[in-house]
DSSP file (Angstrom, degrees, kcal/mol; ACC not computed):
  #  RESIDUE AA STRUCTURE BP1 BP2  ACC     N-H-->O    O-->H-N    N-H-->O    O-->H-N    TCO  KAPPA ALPHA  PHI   PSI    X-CA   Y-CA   Z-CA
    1    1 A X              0   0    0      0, 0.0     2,-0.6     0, 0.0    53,-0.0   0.000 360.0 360.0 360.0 142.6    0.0    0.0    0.0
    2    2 A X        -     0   0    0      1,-0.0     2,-0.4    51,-0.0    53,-0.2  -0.667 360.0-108.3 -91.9 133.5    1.1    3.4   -0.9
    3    3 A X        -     0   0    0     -2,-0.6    51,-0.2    51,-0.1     2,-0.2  -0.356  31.8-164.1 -63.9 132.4    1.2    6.6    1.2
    4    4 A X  E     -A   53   0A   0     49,-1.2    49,-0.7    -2,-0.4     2,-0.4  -0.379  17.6-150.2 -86.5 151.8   -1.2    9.5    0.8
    5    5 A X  E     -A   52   0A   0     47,-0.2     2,-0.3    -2,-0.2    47,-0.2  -0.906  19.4-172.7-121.3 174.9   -1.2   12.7    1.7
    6    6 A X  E     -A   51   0A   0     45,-1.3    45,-1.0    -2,-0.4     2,-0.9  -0.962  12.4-146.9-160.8 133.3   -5.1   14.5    2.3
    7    7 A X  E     -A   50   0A   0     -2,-0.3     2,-0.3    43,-0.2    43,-0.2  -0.779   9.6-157.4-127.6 136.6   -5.7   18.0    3.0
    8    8 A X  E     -A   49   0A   0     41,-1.9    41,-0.8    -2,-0.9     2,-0.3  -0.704  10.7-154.0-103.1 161.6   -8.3   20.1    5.1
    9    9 A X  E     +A   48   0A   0     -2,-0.3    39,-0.2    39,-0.2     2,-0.2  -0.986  23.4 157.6-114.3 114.9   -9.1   23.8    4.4
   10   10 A X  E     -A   47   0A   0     37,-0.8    37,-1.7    -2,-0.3     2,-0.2  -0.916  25.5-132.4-140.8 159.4  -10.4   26.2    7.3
   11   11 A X  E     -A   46   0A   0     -2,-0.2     2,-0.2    35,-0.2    35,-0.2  -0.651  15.7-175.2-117.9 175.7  -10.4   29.9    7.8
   12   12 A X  E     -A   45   0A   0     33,-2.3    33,-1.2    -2,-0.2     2,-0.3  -0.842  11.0-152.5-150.1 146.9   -9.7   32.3   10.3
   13   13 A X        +     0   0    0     67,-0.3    70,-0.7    31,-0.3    69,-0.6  -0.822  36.0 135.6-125.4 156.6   -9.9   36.4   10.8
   14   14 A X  E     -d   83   0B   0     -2,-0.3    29,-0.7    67,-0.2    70,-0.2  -0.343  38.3-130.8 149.1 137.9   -7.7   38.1   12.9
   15   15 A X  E     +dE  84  42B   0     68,-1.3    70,-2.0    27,-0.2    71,-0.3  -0.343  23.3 162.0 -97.2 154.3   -5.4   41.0   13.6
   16   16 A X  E     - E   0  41B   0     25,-1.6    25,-1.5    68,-0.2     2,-0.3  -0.921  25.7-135.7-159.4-169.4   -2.2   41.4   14.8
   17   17 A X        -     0   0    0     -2,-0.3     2,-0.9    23,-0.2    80,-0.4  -0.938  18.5-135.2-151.0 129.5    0.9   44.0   14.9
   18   18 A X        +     0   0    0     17,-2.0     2,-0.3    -2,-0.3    22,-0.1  -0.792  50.9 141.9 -88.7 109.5    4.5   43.2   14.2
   19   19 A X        -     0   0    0     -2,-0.9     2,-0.4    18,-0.1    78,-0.1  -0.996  43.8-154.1-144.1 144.0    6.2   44.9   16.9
   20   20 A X        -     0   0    0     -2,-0.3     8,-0.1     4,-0.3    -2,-0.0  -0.999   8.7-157.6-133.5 155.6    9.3   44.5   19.3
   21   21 A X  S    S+     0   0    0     -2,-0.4    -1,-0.2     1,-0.2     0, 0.0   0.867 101.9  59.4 -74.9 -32.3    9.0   46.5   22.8
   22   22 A X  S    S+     0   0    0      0, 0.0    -1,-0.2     0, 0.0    -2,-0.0   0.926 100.5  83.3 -64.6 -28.8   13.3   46.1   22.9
   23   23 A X  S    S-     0   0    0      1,-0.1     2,-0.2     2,-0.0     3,-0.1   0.065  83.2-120.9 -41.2 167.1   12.9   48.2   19.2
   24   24 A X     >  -     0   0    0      1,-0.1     4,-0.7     0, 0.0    -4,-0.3  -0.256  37.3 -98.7 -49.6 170.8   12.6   52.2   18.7
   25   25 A X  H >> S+     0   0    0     -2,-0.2     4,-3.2     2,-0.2     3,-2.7   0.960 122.5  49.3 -47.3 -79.0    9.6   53.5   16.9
   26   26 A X  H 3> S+     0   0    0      1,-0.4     4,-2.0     2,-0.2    -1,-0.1   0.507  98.3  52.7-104.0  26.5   11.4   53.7   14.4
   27   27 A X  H 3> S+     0   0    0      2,-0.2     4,-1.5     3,-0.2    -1,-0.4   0.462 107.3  62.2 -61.0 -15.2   13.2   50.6   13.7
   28   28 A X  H << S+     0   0    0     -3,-2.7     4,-0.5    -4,-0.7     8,-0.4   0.601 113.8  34.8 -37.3 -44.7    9.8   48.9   14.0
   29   29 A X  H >X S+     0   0    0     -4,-3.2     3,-1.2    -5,-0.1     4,-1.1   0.978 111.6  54.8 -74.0 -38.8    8.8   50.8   11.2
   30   30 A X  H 3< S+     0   0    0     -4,-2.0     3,-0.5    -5,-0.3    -2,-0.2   0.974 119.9  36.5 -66.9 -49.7   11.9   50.9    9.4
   31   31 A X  T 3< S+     0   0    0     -4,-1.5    -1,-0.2     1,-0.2    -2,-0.1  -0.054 133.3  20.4 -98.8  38.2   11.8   46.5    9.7
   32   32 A X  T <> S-     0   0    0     -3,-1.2     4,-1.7    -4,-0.5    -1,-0.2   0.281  84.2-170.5 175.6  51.3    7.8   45.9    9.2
   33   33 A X  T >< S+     0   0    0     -4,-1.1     3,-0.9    -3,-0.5    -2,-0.1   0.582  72.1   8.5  77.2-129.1    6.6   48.7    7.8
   34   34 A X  G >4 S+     0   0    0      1,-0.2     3,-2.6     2,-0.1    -1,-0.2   0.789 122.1  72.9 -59.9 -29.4    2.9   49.2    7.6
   35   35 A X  G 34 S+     0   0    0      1,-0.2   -17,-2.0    -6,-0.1     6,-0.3   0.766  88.7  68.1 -51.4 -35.8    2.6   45.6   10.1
   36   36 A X  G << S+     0   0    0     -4,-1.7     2,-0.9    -3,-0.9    -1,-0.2   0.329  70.6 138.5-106.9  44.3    3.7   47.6   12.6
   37   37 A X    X   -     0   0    0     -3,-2.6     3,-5.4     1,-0.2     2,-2.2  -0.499  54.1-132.9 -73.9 114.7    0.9   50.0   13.1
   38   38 A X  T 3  S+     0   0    0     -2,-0.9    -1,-0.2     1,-0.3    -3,-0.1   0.166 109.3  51.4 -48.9   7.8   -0.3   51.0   16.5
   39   39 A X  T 3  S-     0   0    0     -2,-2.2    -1,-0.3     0, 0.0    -2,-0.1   0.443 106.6-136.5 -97.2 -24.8   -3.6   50.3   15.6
   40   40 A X    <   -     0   0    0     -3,-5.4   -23,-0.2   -22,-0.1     2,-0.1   0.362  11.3-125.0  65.1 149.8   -3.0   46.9   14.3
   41   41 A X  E     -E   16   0B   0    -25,-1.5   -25,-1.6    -6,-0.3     2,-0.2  -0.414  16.7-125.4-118.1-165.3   -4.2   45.4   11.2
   42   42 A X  E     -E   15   0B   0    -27,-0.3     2,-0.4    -2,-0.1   -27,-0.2  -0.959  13.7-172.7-153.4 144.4   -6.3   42.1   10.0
   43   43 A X        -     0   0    0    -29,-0.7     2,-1.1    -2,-0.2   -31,-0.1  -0.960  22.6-128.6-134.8 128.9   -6.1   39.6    8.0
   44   44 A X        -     0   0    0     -2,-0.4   -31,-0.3   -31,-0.1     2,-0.2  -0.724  37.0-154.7-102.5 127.4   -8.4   36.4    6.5
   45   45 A X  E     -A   12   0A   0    -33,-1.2   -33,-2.3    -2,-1.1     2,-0.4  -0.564  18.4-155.0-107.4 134.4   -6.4   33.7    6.9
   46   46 A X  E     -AB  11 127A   0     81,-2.4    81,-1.2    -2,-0.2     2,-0.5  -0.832  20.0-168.5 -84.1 136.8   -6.5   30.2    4.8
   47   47 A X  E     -AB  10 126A   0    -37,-1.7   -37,-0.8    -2,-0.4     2,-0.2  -0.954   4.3-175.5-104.2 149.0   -5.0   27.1    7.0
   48   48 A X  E     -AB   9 125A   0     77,-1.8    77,-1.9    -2,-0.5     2,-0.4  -0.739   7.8-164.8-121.9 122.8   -4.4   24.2    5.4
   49   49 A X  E     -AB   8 124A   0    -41,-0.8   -41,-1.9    -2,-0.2     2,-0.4  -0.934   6.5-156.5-122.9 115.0   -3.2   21.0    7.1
   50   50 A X  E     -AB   7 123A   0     73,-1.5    73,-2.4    -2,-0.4    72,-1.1  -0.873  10.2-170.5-125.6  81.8   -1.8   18.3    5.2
   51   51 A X  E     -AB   6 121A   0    -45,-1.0   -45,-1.3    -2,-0.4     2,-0.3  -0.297   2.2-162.8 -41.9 132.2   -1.8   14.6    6.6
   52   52 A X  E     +AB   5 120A   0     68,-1.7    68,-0.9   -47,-0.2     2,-0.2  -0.796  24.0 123.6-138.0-172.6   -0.2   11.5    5.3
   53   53 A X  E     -A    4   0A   0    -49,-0.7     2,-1.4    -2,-0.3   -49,-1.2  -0.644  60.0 -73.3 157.1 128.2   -0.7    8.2    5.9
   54   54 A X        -     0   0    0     -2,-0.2   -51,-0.1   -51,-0.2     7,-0.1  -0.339  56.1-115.5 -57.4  54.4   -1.4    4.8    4.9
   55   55 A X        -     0   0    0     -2,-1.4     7,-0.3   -53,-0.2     6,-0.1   0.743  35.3-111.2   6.0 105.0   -5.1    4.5    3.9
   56   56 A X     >  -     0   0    0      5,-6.4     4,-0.8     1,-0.2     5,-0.3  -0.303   8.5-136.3 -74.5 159.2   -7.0    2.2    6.2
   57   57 A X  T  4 S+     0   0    0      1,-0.2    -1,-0.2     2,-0.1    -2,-0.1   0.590 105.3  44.1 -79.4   2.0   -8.2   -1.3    4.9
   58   58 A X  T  4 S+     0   0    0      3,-0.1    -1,-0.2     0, 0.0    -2,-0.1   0.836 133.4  12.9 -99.4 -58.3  -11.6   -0.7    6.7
   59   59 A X  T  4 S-     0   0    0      2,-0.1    -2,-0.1    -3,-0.1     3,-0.1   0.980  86.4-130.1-107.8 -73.8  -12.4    3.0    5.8
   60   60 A X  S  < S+     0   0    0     -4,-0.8     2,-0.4     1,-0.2    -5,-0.2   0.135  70.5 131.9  85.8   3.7   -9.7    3.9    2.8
   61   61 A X        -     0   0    0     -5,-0.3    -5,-6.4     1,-0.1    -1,-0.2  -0.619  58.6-166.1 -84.8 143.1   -9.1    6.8    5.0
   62   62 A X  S    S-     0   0    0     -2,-0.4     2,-0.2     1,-0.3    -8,-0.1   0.871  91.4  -8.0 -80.9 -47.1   -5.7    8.1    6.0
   63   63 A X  S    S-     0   0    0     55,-0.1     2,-0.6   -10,-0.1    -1,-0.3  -0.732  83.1-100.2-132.9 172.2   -7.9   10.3    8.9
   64   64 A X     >  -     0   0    0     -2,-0.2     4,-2.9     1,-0.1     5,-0.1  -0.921  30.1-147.7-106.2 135.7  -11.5   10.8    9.2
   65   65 A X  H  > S+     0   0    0     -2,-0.6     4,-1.4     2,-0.2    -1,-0.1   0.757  92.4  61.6 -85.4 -20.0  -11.8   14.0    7.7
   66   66 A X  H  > S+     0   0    0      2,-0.2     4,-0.6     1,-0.1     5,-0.2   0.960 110.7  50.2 -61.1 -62.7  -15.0   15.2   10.2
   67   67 A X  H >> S+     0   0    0      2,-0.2     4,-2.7     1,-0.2     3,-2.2   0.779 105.3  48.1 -57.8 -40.2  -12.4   14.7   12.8
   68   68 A X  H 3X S+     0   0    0     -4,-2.9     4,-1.8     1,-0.3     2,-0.4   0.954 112.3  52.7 -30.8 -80.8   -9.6   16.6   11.4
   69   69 A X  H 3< S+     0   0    0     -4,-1.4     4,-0.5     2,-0.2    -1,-0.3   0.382 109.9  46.2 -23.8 -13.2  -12.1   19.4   10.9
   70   70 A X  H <X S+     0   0    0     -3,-2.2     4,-3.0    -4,-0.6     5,-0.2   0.762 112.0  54.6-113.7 -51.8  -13.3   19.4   14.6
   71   71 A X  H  X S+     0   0    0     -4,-2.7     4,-1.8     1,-0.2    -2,-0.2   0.880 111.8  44.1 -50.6 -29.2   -9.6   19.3   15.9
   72   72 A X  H  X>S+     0   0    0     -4,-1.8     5,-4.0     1,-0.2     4,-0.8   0.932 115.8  42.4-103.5  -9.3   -8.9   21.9   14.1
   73   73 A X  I >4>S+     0   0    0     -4,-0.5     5,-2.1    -5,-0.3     3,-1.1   0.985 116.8  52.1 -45.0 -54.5  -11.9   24.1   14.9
   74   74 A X  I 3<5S+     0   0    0     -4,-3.0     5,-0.4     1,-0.3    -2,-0.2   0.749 128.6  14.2 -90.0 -37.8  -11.7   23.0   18.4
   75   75 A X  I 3<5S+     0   0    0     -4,-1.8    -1,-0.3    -5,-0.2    -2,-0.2  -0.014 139.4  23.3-137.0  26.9   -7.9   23.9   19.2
   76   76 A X  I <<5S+     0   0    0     -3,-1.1     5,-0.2    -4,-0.8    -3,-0.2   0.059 121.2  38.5-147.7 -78.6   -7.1   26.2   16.1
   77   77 A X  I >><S+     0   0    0     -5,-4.0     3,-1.3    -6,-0.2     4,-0.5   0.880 114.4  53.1 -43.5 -78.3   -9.8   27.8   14.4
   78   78 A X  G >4<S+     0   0    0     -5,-2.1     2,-8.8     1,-0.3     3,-3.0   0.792 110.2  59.2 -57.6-104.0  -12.1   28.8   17.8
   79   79 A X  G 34 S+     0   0    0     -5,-0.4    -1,-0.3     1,-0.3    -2,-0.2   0.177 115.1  21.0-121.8 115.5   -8.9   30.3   19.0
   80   80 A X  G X4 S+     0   0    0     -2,-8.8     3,-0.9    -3,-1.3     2,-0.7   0.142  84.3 117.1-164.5   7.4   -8.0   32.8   16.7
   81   81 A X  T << S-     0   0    0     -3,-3.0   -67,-0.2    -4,-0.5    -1,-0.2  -0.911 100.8  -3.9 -77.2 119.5  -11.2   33.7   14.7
   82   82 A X  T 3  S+     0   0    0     -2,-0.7    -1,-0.2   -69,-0.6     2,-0.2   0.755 112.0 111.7 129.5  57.6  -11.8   37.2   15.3
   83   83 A X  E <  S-d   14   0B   0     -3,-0.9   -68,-1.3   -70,-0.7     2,-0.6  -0.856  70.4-110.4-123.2 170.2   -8.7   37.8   18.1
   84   84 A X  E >>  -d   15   0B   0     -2,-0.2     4,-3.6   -70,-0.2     3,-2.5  -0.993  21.7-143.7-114.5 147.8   -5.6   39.7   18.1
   85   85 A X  T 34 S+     0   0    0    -70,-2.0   -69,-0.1    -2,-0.6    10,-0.1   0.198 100.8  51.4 -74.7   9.6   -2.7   37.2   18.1
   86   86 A X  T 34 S+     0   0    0    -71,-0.3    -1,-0.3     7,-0.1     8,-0.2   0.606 123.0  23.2-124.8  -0.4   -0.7   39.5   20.3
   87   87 A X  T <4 S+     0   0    0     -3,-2.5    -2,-0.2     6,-0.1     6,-0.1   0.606 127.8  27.4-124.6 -41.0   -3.4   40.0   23.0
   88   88 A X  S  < S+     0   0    0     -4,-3.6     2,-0.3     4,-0.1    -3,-0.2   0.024  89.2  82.0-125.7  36.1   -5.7   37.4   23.1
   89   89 A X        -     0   0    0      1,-0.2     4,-0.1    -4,-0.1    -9,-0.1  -0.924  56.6-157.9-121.6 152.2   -4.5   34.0   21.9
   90   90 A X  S >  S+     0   0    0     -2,-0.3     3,-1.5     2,-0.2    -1,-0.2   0.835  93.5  57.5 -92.6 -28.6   -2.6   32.4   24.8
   91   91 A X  T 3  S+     0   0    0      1,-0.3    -1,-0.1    -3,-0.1    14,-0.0   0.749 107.9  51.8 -53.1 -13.9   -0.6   30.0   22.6
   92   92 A X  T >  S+     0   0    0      2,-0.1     3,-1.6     3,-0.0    -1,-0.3   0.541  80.4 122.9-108.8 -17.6    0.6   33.3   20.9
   93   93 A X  T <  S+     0   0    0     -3,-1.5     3,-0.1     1,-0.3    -3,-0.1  -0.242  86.1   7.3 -88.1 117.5    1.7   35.1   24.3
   94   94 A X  T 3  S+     0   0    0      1,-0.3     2,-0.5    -8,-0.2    -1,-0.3   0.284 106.2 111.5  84.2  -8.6    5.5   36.1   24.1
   95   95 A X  S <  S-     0   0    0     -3,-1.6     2,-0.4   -10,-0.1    -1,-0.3  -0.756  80.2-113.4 -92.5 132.3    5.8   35.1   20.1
   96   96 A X        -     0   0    0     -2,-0.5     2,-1.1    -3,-0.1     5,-0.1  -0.667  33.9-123.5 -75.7 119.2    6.3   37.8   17.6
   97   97 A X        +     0   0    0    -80,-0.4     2,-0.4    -2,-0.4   -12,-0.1  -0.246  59.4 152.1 -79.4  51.5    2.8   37.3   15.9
   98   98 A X     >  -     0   0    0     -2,-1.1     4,-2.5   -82,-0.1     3,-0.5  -0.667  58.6-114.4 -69.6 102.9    4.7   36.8   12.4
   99   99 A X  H  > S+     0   0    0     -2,-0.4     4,-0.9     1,-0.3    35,-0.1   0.683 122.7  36.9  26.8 -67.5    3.1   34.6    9.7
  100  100 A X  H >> S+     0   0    0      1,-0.2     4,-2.0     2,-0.2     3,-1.3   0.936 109.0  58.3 -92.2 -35.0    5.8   32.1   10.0
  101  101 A X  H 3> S+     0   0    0     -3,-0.5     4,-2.0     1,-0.2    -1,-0.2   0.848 115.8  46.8 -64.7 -39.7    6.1   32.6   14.1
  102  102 A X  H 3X S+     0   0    0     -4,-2.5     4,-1.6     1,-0.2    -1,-0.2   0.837 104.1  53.6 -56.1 -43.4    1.9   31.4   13.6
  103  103 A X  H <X S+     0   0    0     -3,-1.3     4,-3.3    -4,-0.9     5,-0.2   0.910 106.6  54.9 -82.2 -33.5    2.3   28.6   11.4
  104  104 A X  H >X S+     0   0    0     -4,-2.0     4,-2.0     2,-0.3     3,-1.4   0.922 112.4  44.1 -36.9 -79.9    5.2   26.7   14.1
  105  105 A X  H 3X S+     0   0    0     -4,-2.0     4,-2.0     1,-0.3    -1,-0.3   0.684 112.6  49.1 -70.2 -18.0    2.9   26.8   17.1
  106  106 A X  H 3X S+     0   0    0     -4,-1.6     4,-1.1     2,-0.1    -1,-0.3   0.904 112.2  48.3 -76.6 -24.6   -0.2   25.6   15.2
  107  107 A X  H XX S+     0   0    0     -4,-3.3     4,-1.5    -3,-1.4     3,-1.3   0.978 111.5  54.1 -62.3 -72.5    1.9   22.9   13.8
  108  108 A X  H >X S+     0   0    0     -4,-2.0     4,-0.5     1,-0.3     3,-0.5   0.814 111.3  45.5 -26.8 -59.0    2.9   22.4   17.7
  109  109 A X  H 3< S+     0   0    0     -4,-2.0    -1,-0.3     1,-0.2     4,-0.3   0.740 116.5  40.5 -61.2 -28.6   -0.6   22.1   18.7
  110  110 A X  H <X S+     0   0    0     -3,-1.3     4,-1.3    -4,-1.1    -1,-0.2   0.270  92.5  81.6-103.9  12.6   -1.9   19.8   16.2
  111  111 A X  H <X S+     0   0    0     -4,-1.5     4,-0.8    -3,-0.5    10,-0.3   0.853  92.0  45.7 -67.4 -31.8    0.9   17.3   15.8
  112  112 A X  H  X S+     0   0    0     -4,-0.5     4,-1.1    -3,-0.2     5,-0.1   0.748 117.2  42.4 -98.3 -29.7    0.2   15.0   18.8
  113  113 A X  H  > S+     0   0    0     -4,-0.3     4,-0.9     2,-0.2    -1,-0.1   0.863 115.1  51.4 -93.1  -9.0   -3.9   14.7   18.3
  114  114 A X  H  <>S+     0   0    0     -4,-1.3     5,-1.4     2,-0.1     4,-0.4   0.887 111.5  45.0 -23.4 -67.4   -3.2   14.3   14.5
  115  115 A X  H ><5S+     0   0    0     -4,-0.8     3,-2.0     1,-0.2    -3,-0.2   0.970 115.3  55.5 -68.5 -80.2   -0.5   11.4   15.5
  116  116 A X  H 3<5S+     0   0    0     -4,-1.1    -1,-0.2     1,-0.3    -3,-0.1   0.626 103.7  53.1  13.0 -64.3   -3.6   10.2   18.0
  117  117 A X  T 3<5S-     0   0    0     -4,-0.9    -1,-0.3    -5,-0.1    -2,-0.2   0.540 126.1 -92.7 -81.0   3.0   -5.9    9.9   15.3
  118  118 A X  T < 5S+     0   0    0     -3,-2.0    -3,-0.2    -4,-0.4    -2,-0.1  -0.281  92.3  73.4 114.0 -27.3   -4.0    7.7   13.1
  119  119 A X      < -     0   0    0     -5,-1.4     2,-0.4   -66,-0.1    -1,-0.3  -0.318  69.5-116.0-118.2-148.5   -2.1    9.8   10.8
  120  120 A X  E     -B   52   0A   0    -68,-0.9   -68,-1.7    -3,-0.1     2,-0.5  -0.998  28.6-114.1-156.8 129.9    1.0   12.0   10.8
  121  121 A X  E     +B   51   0A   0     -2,-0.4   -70,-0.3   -10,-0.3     3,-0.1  -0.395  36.0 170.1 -82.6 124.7    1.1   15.7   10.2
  122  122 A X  E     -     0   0A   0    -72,-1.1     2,-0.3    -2,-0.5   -71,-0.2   0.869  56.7  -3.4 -91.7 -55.6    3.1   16.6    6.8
  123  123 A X  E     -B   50   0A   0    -73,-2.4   -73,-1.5    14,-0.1     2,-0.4  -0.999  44.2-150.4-160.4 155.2    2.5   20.4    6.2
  124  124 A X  E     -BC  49 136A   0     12,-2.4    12,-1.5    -2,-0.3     2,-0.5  -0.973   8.8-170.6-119.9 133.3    0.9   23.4    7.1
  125  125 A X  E     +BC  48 135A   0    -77,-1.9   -77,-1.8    -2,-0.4     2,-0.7  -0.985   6.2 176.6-126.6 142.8    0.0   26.2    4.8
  126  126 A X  E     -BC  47 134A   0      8,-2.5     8,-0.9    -2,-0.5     2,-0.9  -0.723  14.1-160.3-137.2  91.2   -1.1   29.3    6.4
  127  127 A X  E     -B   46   0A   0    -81,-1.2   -81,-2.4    -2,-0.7     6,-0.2  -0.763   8.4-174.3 -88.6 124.5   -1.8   32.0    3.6
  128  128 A X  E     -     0   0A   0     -2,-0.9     2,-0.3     4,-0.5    -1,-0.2   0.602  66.5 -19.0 -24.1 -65.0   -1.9   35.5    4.9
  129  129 A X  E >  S- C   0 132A   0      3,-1.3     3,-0.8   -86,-0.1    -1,-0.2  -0.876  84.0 -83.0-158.8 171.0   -2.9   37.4    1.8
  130  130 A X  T 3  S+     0   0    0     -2,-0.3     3,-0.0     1,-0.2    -3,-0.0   0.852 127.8  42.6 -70.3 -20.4   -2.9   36.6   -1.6
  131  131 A X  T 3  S+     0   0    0      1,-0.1     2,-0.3    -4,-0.0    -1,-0.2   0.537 112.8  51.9 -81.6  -6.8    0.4   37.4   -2.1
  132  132 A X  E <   +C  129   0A   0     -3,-0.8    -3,-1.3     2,-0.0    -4,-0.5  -0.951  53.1 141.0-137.2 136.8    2.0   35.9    1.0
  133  133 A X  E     -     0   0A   0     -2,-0.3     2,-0.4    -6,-0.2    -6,-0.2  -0.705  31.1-129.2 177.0 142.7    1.9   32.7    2.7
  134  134 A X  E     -C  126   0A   0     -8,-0.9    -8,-2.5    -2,-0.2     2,-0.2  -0.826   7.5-156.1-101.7 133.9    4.1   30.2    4.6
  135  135 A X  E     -C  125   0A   0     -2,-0.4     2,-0.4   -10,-0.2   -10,-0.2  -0.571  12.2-176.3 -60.0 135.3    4.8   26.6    4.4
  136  136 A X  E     -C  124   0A   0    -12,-1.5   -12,-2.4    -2,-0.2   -36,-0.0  -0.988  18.6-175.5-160.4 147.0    6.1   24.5    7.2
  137  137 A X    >   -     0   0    0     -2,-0.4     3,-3.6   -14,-0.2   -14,-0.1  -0.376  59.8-104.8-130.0  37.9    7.1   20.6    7.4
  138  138 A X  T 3  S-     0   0    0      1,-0.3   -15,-0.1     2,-0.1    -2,-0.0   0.715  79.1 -44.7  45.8  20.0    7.7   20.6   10.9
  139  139 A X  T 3  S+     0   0    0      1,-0.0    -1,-0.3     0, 0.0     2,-0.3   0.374 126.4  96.9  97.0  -3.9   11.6   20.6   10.7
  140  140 A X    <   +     0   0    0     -3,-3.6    -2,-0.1   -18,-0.2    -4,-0.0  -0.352  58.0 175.0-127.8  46.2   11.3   18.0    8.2
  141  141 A X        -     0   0    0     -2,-0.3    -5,-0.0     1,-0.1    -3,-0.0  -0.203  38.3-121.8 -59.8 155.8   11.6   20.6    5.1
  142  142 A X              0   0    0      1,-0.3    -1,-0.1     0, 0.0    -2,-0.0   0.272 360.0 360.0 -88.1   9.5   11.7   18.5    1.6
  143  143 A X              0   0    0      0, 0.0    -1,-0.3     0, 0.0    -2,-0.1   0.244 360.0 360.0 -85.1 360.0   15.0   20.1    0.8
């Protein structure tokens, strides 16, 4: 039997500000620009999370795809829809609320109830805007 990969799609809203306190003004502006406005901005965020697996010989599933979908409502999606990632997520508390800084600790959080449910977490994609978005393999990039 071969391995598969399967991927879920959910979204997310949420604001955030790229700032460090140790910075000036304006070296925060000067190295994130519009990101670090004291107002904070928003973004709607795509996740996708990317499973692999053997297919089982009972179901032909790698995962059950309702359950993916509920894990990642339950400990991803619910919160961070309509927070900001620098006040009000606690995984987020003390992380520079960066794109890439985002995609790490949801990989962190969904690795072990993934691994739980039978299959093994591959990739994250976490798009940002349409022009921006990070990839993550969990340390196990494919270079």
């Amino acid at each position: 039997m071969s391995v598969c990969y399967i991927t879920r799609r959910e979204t997310f809203n949420a604001a955030h500000k790229l700032w460090r306190e140790d910075w000036s003004i304006e070296k925060n502006e000067e190295v994130f620009g519009k990101c670090s406005n004291k107002n904070w901005h928003g973004h709607n965020f795509t996740l996708f999370v990317t499973v692999k697996g053997l297919p089982n010989p009972d179901t032909g599933f790698i995962i059950n795809l309702k359950q993916l979908s509920r894990t990642m409502k339950d400990l991803v999606i619910e919160p961070l829809d309509h927070k900001n990632l620098n006040l009000d997520v606690p995984f987020m508390q003390g992380v520079l609320a960066s794109t890439e800084n985002l995609v790490i600790e949801i990989w962190k959080i969904l690795e072990n109830p993934i691994r739980e449910a039978g299959g093994e977490l591959a990739k994250i994609k976490l798009i940002e805007t349409e022009n921006n978005f990070v990839e993550y393999y969990g340390g196990n990039e494919p270079y």
